[in-house]
C-alpha positions as CSV (number, residue, x, y, z in Angstrom):
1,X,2.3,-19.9,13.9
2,X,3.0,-16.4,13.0
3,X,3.8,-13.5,15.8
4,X,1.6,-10.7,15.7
5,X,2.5,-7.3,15.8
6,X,1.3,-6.6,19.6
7,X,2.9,-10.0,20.5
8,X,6.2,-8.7,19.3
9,X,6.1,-5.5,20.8
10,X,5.3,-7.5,23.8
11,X,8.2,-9.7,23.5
12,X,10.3,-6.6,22.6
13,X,9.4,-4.8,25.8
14,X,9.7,-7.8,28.2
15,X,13.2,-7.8,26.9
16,X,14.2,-4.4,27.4
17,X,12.9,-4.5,30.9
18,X,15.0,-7.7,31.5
19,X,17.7,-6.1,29.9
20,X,16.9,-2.7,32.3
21,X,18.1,-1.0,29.3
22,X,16.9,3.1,29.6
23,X,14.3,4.1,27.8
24,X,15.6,6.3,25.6
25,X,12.7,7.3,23.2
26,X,15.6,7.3,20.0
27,X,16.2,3.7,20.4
28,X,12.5,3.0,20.9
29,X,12.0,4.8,17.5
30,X,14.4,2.9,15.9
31,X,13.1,-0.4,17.5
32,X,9.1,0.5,16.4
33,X,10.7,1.2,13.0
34,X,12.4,-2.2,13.0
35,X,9.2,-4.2,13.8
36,X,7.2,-2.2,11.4
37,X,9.4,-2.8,8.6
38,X,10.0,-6.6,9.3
39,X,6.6,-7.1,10.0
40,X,3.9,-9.3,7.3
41,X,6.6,-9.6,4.7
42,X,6.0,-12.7,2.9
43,X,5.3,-12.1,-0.8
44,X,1.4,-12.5,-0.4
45,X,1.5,-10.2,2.4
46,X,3.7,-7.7,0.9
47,X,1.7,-8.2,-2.3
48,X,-2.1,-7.1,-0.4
49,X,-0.2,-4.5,0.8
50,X,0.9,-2.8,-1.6
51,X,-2.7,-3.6,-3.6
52,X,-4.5,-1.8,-0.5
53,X,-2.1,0.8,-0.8
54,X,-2.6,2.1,-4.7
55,X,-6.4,1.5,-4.1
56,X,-6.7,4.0,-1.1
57,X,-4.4,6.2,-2.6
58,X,-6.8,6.4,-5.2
59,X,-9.5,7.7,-3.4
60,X,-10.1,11.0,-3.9
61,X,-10.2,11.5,0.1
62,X,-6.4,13.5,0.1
63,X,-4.9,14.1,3.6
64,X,-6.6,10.7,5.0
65,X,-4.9,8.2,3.1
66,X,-2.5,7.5,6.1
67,X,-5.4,7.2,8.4
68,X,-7.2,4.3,6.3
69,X,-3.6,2.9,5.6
70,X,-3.4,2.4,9.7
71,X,-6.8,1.2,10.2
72,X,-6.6,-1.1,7.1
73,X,-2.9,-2.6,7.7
74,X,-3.9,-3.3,11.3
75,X,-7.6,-4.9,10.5
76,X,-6.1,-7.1,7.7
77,X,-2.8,-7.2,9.0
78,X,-0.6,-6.1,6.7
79,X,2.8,-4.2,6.6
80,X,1.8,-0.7,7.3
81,X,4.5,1.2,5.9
82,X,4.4,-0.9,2.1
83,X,0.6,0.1,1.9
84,X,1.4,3.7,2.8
85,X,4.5,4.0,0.6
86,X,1.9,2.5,-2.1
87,X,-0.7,5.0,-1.3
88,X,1.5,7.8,-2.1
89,X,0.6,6.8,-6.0
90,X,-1.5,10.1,-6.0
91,X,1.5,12.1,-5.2
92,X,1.3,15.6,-6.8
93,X,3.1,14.7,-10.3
94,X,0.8,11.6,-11.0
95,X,-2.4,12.9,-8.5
96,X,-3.4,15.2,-12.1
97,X,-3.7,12.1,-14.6
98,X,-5.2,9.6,-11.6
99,X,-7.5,12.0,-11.3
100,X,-8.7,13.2,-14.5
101,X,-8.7,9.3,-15.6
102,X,-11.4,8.8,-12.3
103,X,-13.6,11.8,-13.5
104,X,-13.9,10.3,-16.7
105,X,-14.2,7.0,-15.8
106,X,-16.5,8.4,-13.6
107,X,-18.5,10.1,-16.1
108,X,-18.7,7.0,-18.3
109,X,-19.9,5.1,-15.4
110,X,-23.1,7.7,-14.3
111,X,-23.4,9.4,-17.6
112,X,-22.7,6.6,-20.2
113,X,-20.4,9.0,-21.5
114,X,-16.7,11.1,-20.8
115,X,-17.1,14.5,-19.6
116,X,-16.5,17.0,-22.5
117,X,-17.8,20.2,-20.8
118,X,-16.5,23.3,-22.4
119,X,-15.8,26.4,-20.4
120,X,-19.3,27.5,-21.3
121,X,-21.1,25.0,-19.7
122,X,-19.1,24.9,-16.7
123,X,-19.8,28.7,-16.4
124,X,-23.6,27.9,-16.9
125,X,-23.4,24.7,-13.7
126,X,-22.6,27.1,-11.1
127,X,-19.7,26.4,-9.0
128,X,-21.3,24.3,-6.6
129,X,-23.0,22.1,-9.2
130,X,-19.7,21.4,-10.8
131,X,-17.6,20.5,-7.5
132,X,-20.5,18.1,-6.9
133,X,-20.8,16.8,-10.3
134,X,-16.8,16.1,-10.5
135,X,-16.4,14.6,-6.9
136,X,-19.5,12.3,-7.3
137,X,-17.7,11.3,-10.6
138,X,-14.4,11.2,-9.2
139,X,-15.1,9.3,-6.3
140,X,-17.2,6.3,-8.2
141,X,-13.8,6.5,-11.0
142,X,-11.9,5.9,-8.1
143,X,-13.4,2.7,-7.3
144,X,-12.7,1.6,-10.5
145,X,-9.6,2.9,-11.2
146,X,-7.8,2.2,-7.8
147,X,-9.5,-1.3,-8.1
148,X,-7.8,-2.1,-11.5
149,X,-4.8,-0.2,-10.3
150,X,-4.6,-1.9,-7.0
151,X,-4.7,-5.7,-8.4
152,X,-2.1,-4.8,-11.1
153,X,0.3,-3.4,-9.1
154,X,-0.6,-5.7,-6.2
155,X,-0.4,-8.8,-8.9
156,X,3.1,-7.3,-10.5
157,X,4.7,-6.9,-7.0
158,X,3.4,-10.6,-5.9
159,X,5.0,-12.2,-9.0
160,X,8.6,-10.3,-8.9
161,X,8.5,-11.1,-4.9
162,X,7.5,-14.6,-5.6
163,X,10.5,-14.9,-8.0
164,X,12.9,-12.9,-5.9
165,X,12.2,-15.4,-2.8
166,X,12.2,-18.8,-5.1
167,X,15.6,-17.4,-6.5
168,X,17.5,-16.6,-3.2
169,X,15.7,-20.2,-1.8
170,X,17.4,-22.1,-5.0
171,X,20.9,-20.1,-4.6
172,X,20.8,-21.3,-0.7
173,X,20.1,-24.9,-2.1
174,X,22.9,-24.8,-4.0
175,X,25.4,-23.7,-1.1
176,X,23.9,-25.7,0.8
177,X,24.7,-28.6,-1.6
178,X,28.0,-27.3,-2.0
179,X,29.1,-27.4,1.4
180,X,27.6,-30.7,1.7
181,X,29.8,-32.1,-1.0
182,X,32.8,-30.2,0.6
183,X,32.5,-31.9,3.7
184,X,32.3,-35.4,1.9
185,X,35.5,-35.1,-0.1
């Protein structure tokens, strides 16, 4: 069976205070960051992960994507850090194509067509009406998008991790059987 998080910062702290090693809040750091980055790392694991990640960092909910990362990583228990790393997708040079791609899909979704407003008719909506009009849209795109988004990436990542850990197992097997045959000759 599989430590948990807690029950590794458990362990971790029932051996510093065996050790009676000071508590310097540096090495504490470094020893969170250790967990947290060895933490859920099989390929299935790293693979939701990083599929939770793009889809919340699709939402058009900016400034809380770290938040839902937390609250979703330690609900499904996943590697926190991959899923935030992945919702950084929306970063500010790809943030203006996810998000014109979830207003239209949006738009297609509500309206049965893309937005084509011209300047006129956005004049003509009223601020108000069109901040409404484009977040509604935006958010139901988002579902969408960061859905499809979310299961390729989180798909692409499971199948290069998958091969990456079946590699390094069959290169093992073959030192393994090398050494073996060493020792008989």
């Amino acid at each position: 069976m599989t430590e948990t998080f807690r029950e590794r910062v458990r362990r971790w702290r029932e051996e510093l205070r065996q050790e009676k090693v000071p508590l310097n809040p540096f090495a504490l750091a470094r020893k969170l960051w250790q967990i947290v980055l060895r933490s859920h790392t099989s390929p299935g694991k790293l693979a939701w992960a990083i599929g939770v990640g793009v889809f919340i960092g699709c939402l058009p909910i900016f400034g809380f994507h770290l938040l839902l990362c937390v609250v979703t990583g330690l609900a499904l228990r996943l590697n926190i850090l991959v899923s935030w790393l992945a919702a950084n997708i929306s970063n500010p040079f790809f943030a203006p194509f996810l998000v014109f791609a979830e207003i239209q899909v949006g738009y297609l979704l509500l309206h049965g067509r893309p937005s084509m407003l011209t300047m006129e008719e956005l004049r003509a909506m009223g601020v108000p009406a069109v901040v409404e009009s484009f977040f509604v849209a935006a958010f139901v795109g988002s579902l969408v998008v960061g859905l499809a988004l979310g299961l390729g990436f989180g798909g692409f990542a499971y199948l290069g991790l998958k091969l990456r850990r079946d590699r390094k197992d069959r290169q093992q097997g073959q030192e393994q059987s090398g050494r073996a045959s060493e020792l008989e000759d």
